[in-house]
C-alpha positions as CSV (number, residue, x, y, z in Angstrom):
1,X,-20.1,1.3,-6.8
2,X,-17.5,4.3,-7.2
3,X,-20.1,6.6,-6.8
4,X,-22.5,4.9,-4.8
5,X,-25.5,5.0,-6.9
6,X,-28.3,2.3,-7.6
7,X,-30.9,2.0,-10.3
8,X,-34.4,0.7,-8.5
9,X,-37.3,-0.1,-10.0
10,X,-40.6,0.7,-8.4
11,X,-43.6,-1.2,-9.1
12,X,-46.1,1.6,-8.3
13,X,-48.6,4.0,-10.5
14,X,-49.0,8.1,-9.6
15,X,-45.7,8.7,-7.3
16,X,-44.5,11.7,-7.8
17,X,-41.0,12.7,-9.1
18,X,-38.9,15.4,-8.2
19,X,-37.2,16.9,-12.1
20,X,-33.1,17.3,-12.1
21,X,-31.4,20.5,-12.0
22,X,-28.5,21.4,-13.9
23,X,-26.1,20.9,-11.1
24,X,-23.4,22.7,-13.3
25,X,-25.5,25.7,-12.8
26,X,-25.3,25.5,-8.9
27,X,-23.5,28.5,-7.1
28,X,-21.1,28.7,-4.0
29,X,-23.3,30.3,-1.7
30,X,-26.8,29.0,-3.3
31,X,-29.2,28.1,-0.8
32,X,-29.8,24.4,-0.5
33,X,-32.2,22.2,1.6
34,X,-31.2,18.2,2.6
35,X,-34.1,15.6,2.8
36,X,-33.8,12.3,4.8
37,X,-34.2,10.0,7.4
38,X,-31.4,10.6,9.9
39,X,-32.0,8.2,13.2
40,X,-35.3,7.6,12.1
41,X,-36.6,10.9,12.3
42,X,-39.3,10.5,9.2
43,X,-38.4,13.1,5.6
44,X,-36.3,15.4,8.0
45,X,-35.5,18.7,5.9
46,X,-32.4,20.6,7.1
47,X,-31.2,24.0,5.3
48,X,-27.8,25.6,4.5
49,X,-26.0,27.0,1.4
50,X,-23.7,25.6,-1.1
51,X,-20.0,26.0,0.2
52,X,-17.8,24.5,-2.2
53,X,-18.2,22.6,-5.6
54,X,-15.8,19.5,-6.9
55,X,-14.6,18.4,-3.8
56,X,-12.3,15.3,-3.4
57,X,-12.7,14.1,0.1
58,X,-9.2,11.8,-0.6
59,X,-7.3,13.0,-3.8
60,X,-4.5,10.3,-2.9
61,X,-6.7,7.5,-4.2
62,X,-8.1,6.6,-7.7
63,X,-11.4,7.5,-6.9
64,X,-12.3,10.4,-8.9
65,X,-14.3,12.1,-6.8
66,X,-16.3,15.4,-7.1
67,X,-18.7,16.5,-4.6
68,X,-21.3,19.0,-4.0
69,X,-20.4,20.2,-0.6
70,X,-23.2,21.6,1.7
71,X,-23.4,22.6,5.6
72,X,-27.0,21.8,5.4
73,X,-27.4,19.4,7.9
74,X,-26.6,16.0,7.2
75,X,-26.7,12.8,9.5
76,X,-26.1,8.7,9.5
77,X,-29.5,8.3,7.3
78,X,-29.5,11.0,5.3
79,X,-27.5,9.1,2.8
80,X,-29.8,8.8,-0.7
81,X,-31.8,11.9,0.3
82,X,-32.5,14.7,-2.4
83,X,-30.3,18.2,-2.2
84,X,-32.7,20.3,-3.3
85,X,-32.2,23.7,-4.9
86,X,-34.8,26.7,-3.4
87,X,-37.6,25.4,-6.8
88,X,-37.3,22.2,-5.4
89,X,-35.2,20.8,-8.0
90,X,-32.9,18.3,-7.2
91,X,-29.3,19.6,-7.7
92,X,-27.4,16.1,-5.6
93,X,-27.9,13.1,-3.8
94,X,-26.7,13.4,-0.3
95,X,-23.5,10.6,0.3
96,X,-21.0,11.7,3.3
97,X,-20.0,13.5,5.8
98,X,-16.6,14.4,7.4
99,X,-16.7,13.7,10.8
100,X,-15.0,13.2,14.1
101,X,-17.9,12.2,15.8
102,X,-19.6,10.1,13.2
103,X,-22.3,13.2,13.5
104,X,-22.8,16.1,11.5
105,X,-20.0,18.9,12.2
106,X,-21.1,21.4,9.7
107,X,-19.8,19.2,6.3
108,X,-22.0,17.7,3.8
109,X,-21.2,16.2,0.4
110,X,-23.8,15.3,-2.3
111,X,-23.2,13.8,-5.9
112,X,-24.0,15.8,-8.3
113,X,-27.7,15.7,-9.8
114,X,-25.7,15.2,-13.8
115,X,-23.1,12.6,-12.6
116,X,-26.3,10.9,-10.6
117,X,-28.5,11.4,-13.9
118,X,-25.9,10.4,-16.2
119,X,-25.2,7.0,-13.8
120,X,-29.0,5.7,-13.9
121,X,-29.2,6.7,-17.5
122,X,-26.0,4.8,-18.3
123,X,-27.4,1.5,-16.2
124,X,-31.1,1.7,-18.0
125,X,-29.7,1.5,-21.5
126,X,-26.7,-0.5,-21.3
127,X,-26.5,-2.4,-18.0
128,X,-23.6,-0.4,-16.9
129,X,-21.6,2.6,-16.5
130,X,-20.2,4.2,-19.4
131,X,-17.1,6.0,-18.3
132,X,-15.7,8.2,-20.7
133,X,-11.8,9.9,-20.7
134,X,-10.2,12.7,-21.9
135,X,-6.9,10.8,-22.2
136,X,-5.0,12.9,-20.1
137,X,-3.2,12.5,-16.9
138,X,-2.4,15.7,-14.7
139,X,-3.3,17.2,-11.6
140,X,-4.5,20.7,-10.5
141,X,-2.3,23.8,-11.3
142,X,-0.8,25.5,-7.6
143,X,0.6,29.2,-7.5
144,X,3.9,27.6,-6.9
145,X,4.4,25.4,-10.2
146,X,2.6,28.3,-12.3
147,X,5.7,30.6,-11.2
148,X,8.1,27.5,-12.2
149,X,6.5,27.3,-15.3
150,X,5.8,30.8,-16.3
151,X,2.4,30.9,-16.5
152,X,0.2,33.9,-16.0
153,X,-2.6,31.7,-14.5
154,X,-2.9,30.4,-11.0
155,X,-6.1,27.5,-11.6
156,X,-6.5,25.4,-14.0
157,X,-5.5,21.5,-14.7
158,X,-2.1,21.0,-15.5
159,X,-1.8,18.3,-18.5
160,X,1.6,15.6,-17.5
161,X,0.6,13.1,-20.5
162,X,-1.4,12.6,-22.9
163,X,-2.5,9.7,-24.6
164,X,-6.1,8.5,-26.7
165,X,-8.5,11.4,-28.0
166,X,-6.2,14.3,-26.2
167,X,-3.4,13.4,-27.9
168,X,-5.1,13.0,-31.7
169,X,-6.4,16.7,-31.2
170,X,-3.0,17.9,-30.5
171,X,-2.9,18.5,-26.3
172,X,0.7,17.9,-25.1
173,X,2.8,17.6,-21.9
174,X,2.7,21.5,-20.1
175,X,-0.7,22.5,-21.4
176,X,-3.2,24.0,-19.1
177,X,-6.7,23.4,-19.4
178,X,-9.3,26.3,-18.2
179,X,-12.7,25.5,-19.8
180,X,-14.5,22.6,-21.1
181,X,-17.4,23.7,-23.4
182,X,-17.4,26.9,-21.4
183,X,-17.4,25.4,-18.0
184,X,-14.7,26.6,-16.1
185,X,-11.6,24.5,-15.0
186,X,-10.5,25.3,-11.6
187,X,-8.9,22.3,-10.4
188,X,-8.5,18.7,-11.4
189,X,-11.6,17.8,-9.6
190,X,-14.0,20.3,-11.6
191,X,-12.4,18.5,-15.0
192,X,-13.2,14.8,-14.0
193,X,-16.6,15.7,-12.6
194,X,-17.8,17.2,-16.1
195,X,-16.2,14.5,-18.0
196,X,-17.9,11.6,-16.0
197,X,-21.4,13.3,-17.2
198,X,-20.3,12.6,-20.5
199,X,-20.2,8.8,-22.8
200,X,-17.6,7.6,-24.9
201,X,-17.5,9.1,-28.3
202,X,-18.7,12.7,-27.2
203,X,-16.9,15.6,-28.1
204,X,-16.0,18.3,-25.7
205,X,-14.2,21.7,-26.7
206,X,-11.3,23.0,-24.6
207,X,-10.3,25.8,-23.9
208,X,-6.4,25.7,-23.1
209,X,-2.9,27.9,-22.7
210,X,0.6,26.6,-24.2
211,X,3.1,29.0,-23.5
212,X,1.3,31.9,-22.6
213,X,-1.2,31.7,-25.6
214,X,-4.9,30.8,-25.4
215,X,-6.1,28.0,-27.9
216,X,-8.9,25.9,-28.4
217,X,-9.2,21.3,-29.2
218,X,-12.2,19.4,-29.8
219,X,-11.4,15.8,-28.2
220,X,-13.5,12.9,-28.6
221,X,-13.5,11.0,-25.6
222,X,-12.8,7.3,-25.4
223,X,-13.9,4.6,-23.5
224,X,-12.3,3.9,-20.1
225,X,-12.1,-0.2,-19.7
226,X,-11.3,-1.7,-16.9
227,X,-10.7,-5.5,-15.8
228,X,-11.7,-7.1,-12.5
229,X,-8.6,-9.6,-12.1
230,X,-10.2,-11.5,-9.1
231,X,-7.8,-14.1,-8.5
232,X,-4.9,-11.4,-7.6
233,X,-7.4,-8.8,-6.0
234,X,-6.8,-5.8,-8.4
235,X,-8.4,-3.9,-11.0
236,X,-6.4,-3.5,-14.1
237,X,-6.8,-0.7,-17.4
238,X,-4.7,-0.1,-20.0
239,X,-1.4,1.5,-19.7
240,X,-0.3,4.4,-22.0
241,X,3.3,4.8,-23.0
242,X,4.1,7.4,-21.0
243,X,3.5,5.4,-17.7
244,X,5.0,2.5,-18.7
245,X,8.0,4.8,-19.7
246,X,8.4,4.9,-15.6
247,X,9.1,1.4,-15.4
248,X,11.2,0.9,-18.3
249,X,9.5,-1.1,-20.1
250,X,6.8,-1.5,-23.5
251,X,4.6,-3.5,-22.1
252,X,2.4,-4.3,-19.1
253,X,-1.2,-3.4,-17.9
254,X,-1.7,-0.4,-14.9
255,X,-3.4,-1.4,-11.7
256,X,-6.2,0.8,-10.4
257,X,-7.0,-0.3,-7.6
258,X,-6.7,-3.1,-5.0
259,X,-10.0,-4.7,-5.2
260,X,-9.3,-7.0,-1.6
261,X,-5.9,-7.5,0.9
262,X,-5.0,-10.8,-1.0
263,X,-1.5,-9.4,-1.5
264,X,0.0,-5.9,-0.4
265,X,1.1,-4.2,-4.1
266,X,1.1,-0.2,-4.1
267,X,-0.9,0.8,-6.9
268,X,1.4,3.6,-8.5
269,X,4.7,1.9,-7.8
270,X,3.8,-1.5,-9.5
271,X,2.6,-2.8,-13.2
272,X,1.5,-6.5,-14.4
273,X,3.8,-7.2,-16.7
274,X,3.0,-11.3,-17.4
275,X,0.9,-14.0,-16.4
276,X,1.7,-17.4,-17.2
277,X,4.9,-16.2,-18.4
278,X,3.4,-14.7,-21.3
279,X,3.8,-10.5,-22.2
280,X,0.8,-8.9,-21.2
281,X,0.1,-5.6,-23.5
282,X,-3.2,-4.6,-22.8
283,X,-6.8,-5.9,-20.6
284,X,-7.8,-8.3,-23.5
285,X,-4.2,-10.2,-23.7
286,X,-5.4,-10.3,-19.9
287,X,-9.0,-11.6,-20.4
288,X,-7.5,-14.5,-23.2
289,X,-5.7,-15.8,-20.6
290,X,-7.9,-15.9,-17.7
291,X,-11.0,-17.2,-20.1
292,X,-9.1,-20.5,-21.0
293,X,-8.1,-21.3,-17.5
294,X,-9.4,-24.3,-16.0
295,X,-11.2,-24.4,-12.9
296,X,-8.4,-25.2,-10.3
297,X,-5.3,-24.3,-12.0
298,X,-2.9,-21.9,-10.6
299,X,-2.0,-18.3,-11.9
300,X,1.8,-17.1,-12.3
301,X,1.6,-13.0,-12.1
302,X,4.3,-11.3,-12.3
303,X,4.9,-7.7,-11.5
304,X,7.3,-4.9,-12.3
305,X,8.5,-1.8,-10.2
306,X,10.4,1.6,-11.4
307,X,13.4,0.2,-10.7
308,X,13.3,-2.7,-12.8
309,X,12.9,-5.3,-10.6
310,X,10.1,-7.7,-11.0
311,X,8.1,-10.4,-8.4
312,X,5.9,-13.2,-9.5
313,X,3.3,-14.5,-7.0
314,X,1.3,-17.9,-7.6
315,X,-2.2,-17.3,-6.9
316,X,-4.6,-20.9,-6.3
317,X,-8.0,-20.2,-7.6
């Protein structure tokens, strides 16, 4: 659903199959060609170039996004349709457009052909997505804080904690990542777009600066887990010790995202800290609770902010 992506089956002999560029290898300025269906208009094929890779249409929200961006023409329908490279090869699948219209202004954004690849592979042999992490958290390096910090380098990602495989191959807080396995880092978007082509337990090489000095990690990524806790209308992960250092506390689970409107809780100013009364620590202390609930019995959460004050809502199943 993040990336809006489905695995269909077709029951059907000799279709033919368009083969999956390396979308890596895709240029600013590359020509590209959009196929679709916009208002009904039958395998419609508009052309334009490539004008910006890893976009993030809303970098406010948890959705790490990272778009192909094209202003080959796309419409309401186009949505699905192959971007295709100049051999035919398809290099996205067109997704969005930014619009004041709700037509096409000159903006197009396809997911990458590896994310997409990786995403039906992932569903075929395991029923599900298999996200990987670095283990970092950071954001995208900006002239300004490379003056505050000294740094000779104006792009790159900007590492604020570390925490899982990052941290066992000896990243810290300050570090600056330009490459992973010799694709290059410009912003925070280009870092979570190669990593989401990747599965938990691969190792990437980095390519980073501490102080003015180039070195070089392997980190094997870990698994990103996730909890769907329904009955308060969030989705929780596993919080590192560094975030839960901004609520003053040593325990509690992070919310990702609200999942419905069932109660108004800002996503970065709050943590789950119990339920029932009992210390939550991690998703499964989470899970062991919610599996031995009865049917209609009602569920104490209780949440925490940075100051130190905490709420507890009753939610009724």
């Amino acid at each position: 659903p993040q990336s809006d992506i489905a695995l269909i089956k077709v029951e059907a002999q000799d279709l033919d199959y368009i083969p999956f560029a390396d979308s890596d290898n895709v240029k600013i300025g590359d020509w590209a060609l959009a196929v679709g269906n916009p208002f009904n208009l039958t395998s419609t094929v508009t052309a334009g170039i490539i004008s910006a890779k890893g976009r993030d249409l809303n970098e406010g929200d948890s959705k790490m996004q990272s778009f192909i961006q094209t202003d080959a023409a796309i419409n309401p329908g186009n949505s699905g349709g192959a971007l295709v490279n100049t051999n035919g090869e398809l290099i996205g699948i067109n997704t969005a457009i930014t619009s004041q219209t709700g037509s096409y202004i000159g903006y197009g954004f396809a997911v990458p052909s590896n994310n997409a690849k990786k995403i039906v592979e992932d569903i075929l042999e395991y029923g599900d997505v298999q996200q990987a992490i670095l283990g970092i958290t950071g954001g995208t390096l900006n002239p300004e804080a490379a003056k505050q910090n000294d740094l000779a380098i104006s792009q790159g990602v900007y590492i604020n904690s570390v925490a899982e495989g990052a941290e066992k191959a000896g990243l810290k807080r300050g570090d600056l990542i330009t490459e992973i396995d010799g694709v290059n880092i410009r912003k925070f978007s280009d870092l979570t777009s190669y990593i989401r082509t990747k599965r938990p337990g691969n190792t990437v090489n980095i390519n980073y600066f501490r102080n003015g000095e180039e070195r070089e990690a392997n980190v094997k990524l870990t698994k990103y887990e996730t909890y769907n806790l329904a009955i308060a209308g969030v989705e929780i992960t596993n919080a590192d010790q560094d975030y839960l250092n901004n609520f003053k506390i040593d325990h509690g689970v992070r919310i990702v995202r609200p999942l419905s409107q069932r109660i108004e809780i800002p996503q970065d100013k709050y943590i789950i800290v119990e339920i029932d009364n009992k210390e939550i620590k991690n998703i499964d202390d989470v899970k062991k609770i919610m599996n031995n609930k009865s049917e209609n019995e009602n569920t104490k959460i209780t949440f925490r902010n940075q100051n130190g004050q905490q709420e507890s809502y009753t939610f009724r199943n």
